[in-house]
N, C-alpha and C positions, 0 to 999 in steps of 0.2 A: 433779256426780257425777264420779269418776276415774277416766280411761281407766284399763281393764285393759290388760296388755301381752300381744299376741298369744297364743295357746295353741299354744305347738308338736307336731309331728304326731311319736306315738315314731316310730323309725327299726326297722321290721320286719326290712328287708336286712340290717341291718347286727347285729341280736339272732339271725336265721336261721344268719348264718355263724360269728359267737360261738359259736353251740351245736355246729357242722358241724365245726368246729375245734379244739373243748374245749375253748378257752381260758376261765381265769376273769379278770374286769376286773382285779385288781392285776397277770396274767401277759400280755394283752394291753397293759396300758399300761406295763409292764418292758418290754418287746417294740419297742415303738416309739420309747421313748427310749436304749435300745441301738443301733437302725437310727439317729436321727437322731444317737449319736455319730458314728457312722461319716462320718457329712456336717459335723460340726464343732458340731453345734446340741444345746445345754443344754435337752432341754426338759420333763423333770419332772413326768411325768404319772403318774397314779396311779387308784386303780380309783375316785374320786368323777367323775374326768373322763370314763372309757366312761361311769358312767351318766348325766351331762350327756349324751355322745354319741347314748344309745338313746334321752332323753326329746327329742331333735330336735336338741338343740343342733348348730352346724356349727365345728368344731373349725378354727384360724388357716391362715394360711399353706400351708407346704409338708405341713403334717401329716395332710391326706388322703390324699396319694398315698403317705408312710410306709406309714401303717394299711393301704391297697389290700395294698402290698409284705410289708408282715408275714403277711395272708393269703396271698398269692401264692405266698409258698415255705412254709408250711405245707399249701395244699390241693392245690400242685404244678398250680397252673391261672393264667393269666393273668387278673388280676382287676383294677380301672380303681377311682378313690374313685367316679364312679356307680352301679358295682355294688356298693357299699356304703350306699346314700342319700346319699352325698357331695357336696361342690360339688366341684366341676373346679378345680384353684390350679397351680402352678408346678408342670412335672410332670419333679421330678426325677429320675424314672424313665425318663422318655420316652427312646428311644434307646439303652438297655440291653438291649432285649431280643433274643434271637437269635430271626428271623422262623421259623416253621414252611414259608411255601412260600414263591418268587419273587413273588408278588402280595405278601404282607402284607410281606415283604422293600421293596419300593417305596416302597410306604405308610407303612412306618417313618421312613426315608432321606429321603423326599420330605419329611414333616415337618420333621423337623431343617431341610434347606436353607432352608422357607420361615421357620421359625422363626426361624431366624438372620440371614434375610437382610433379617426384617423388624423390627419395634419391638420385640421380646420378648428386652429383656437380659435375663431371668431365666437364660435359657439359658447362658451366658456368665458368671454366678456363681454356679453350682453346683459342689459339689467334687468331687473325686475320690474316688470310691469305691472302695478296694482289695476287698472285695468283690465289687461288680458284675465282676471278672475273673472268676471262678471259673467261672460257667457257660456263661456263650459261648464260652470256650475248651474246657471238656469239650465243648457242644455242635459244635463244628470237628472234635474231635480223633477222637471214634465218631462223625458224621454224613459221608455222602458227599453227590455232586452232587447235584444235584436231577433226577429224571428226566425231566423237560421245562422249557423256558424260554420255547420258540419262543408268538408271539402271531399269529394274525392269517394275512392273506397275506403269505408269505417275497416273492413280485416286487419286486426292486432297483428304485428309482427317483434319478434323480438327486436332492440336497438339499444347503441351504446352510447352513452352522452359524458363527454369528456368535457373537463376545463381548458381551454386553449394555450396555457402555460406549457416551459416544456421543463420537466422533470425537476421540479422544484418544490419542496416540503413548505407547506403554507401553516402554521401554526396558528390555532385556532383554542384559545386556554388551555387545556389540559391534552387537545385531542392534534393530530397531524392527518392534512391530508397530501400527499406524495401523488404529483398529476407525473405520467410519462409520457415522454413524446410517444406522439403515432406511430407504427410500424407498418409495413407493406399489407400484413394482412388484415389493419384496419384501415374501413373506408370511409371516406368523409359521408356526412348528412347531407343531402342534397334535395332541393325542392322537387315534392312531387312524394314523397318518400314515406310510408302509414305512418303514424306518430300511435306509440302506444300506451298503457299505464304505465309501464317501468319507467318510458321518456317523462311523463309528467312528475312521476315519481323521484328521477335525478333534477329536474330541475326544481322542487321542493327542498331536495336537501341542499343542492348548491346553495340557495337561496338563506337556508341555516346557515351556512360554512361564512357567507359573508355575512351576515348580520352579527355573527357573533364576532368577527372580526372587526366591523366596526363598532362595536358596543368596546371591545376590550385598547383598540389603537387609532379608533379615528375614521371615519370616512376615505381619506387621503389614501389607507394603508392598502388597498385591493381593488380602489376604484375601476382603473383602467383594468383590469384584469375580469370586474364583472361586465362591464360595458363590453369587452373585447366574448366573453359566453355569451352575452345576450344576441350578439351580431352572427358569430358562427354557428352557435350552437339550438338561438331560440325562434330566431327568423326561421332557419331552415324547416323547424320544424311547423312554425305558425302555415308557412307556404306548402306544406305537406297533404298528408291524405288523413282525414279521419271524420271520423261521426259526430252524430250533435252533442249525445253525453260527453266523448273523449274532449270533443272541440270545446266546449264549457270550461274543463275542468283543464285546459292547456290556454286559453285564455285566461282563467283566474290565475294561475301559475306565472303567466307572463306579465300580467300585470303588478302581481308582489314583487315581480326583479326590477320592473320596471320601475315602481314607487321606490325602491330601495335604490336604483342609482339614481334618482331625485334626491333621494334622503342625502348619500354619500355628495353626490356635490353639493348641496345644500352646505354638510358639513366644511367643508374647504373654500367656502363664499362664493361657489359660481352661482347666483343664484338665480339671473337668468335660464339658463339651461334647468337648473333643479327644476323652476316652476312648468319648464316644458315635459319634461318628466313626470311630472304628478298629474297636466294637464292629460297624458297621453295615457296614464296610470288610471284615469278616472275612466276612459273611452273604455279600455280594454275590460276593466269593470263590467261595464255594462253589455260586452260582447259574451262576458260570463255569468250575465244573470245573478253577477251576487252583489242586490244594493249595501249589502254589509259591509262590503268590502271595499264599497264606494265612498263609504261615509267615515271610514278610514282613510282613505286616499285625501277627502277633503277638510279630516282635521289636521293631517298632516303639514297642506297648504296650510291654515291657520297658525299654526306653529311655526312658520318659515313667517308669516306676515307680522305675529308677534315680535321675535325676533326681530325682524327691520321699520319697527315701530308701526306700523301700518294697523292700529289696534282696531278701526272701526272695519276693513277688510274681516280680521281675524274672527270677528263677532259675527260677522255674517256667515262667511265657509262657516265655523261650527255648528249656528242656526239652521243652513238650509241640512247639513250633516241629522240632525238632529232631525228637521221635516221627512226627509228622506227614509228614513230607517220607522219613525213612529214611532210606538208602544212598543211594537215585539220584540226590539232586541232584546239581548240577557240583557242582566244588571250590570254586568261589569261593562260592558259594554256603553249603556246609559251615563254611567259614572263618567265614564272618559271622555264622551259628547260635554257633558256639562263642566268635568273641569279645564277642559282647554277652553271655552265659551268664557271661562272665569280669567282664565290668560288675560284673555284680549280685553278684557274688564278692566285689571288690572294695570294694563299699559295706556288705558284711558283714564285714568285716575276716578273711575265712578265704585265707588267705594258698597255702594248700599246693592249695585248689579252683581259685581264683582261675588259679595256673601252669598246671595241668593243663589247662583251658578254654584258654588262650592258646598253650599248645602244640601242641594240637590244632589249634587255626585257622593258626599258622603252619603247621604241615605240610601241613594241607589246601589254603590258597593258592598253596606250593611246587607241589604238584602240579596246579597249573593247566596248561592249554596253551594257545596262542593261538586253535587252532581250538574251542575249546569253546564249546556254545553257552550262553552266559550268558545268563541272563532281562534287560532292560536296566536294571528296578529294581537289580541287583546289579551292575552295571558300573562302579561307584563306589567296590568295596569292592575298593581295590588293597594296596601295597605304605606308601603313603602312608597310608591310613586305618590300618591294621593298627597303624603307627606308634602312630599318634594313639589306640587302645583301648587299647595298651602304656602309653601317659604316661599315660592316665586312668586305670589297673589299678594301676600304679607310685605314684602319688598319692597314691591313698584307699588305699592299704595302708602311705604313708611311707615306701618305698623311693627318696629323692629323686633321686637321681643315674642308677639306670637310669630314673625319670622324664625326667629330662631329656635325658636323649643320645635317648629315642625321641622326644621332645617338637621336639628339636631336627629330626630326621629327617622327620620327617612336614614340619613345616615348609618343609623343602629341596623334599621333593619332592610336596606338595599344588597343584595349580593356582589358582591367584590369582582364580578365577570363584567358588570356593568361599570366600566370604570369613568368612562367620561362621563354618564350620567352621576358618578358620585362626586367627580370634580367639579361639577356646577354646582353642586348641592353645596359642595364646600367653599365656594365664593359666594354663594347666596348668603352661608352663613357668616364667610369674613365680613359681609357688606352688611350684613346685621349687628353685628356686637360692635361695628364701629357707628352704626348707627346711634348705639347705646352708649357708646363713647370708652367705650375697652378695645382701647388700640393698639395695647400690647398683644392681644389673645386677636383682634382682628389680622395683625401682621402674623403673628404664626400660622394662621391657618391660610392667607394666603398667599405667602411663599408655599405649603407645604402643594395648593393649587398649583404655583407655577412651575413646580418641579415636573408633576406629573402631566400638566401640558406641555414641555419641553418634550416627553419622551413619547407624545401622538402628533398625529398628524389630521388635524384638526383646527381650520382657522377659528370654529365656533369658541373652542379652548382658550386659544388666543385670546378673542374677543372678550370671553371672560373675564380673563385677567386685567387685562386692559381696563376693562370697566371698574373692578377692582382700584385700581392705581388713580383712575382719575379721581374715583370716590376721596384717595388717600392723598391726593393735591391742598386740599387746607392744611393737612396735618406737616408737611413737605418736612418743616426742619425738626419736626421734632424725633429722637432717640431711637424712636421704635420704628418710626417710615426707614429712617437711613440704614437700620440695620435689616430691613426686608430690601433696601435694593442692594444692598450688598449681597444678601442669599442670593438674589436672581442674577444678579448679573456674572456670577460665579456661575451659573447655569449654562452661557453661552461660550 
């Protein structure tokens, strides 16, 4: 006799919400393969596949957590592929969502870390969804702080906050820091545990120790290493004991590490994950009351949407950045609302918006003063960087020559610890003077680019270059291309 092959159970949940929602099976399965363009994926479903779906069937890959999402923003409710009758798959959702209070805010955040920090590449090649912008930044831009944070008993106790490396000197430009492994008579951070100023205070300066590390080697070079502090080291403490001032000021804390491992994979092209990172960077923002620090988090996104051409995205995040914050920021601050808004001008070819944004941030820089109290995330954005948005603005509009004299400029006066920031600078300008049609002087300087992308670990470097090279494709046979790919290819 011949096995029968199992009898599948219909899927009730999933027939329930069908009818809650209206949808018919050809407009649910339009629905999903619309969403999974958006992620890059072909996937051609149509209404025989719901009713595979209802008679039990469990639908591939990513495409539970689609269908959860298509409900999600139809019933305007947070909805999981389980509460669907779904299996659990790659949840490219996970970390998009803007948390409702400080608890589910953790819980989001804390996933991601451990997700990433453990076996689950899925995370890490997910794409960017221009979409998943739209609602966490509405949700920033009308939500205020949260009205409590505080856990527990506020009583300070002294505590120790270690990097989770083990006894390995991390060089950091000039400076070493030498992490040791634990010894018996230190004990681990466990939840429940007071969280005090000193703890906030280490995770500030970790928070230095990697930025300058990727400022000087790349994203790539410490990434897993801050991801792996944020999971040991910052959950325990989020989950901990402390008051509403400490709670503030350990949420803003956690949200600059957390923007920063957005930044770092950002750097390296994961850049789904990044955007989850910024998304969860922006919640914890607002669990620290500091919209400043929010509108930070949101030019940051715009900068990542630059970059993947997305320029009418990037003009938005910097916009509602700009709504959000109003008049009272400092000026250096203002300056850098408006020349990242210029960015995204720039990658739109609208040339007369594009000025206007950059005139604005010059004036508002002008009007700095020394005593002003800068936030220290904005301490960066000088005279030098201004430059360096000028060359990038002047570029991608083809204006080669004010390209280059600001490309030049920044250059003078960028500090040499910033060093991939000064390697873009230095492709902006090969990509200018060949604009100008000095190919010899454009091949010098971007071989001298692909050197020092050779020695970070940065896909953004990469990509530089690259763009570089394609620029140098008409020129292909002539004297001075063949001798720049000779320099590079002596590189590898």
């Amino acid at each position: 006799m011949t096995d029968r092959p199992p009898q599948r159970t219909p899927n009730r949940q999933l027939a329930a919400l069908i009818a809650e929602a209206g949808f018919s099976h050809a407009g649910l399965a339009r629905r999903v393969d619309q969403l999974g363009l958006e992620h890059g994926l072909d996937l051609r479903y149509d209404k025989t596949s719901v009713t595979r779906w209802l008679r039990g069937q469990q639908p591939r890959g990513t495409t539970p957590a689609l269908i959860a999402e298509v409900f999600t923003r139809r019933l305007g409710r947070r909805l999981t592929a389980q509460d669907l009758g779904l299996d659990a798959c790659a949840p490219v959702y996970a970390g998009l969502e803007f948390a409702a209070t400080p608890e589910e805010a953790v819980d989001i955040v804390s996933g991601l870390w451990r997700k990433d920090s453990g076996s689950h590449t899925e995370l890490r090649k997910i794409a960017f969804t221009p979409a998943g912008l739209v609602v966490p930044s509405r949700d920033w831009l009308i939500g205020r702080a949260d009205d409590r944070v505080g856990r527990g008993d506020p009583t300070p106790v002294p505590a120790t906050v270690r990097i989770p490396a083990q006894g390995r000197p991390v060089q950091a430009g000039a400076r070493a820091v030498t992490v040791a492994p634990r010894t018996r008579h230190q004990t681990e951070r466990g939840p429940g545990q007071r969280v005090s100023a000193g703890d906030i205070a280490a995770l500030r300066s970790v928070a230095d120790l990697f930025r300058s590390l990727d400022h000087a080697y790349g994203g790539g070079h410490a990434r897993q290493a801050l991801v792996r502090y944020l999971e040991h080291e910052a959950e325990p403490m989020l989950r901990g004991r402390y008051g509403e001032a400490t709670g503030r000021r350990l949420f803003a804390a956690a949200a600059d590490l957390t923007r920063l491992a957005g930044w770092t994979s950002y750097d390296i092209g994961a850049h789904g994950l990044a955007q989850r990172y910024f998304v969860q960077a922006l919640r914890l923002s607002q669990a620290a009351a500091d919209r400043a620090y929010g509108s930070y988090v949101l030019i940051t996104m715009s900068r990542q949407a630059v970059y993947l051409h997305h320029g009418r995205e990037a003009v938005q995040l910097a916009r509602v950045a700009q709504q959000g914050v109003g008049t009272t920021a400092p000026p250096v601050v203002q300056a850098l609302l408006h020349a990242v808004e210029a960015r995204g001008h720039g990658v739109l070819g609208e040339g007369r918006a594009c000025q206007a944004s950059l005139g604005r941030a010059e004036r508002a820089l002008e009007a700095a003063r020394p005593g002003d109290d800068v936030p220290h995330w904005a301490r960066f954005f000088d005279e030098a960087q201004l430059a360096d948005e000028f060359a990038h603005c002047y570029r991608d509009l083809q204006q080669y020559r004010h390209s280059a004299q600001h490309a030049e400029r920044s250059l003078q006066l960028r500090a040499h610890g910033y060093a991939r920031s000064r390697l873009f600078c230095r492709v902006v300008l090969a990509s200018a003077r060949l604009g100008l049609g000095e190919l010899d002087q454009a091949c010098t300087l971007g071989a001298e680019a692909a050197q020092h992308a050779a020695e970070m670990r940065s896909a953004r470097a990469v990509e530089y270059v690259r763009d570089f090279e394609r620029r140098l494709e008409p020129y292909r046979d002539a004297a001075a291309v063949r001798g720049y790919r000779d320099r590079v290819a002596a590189l590898h």
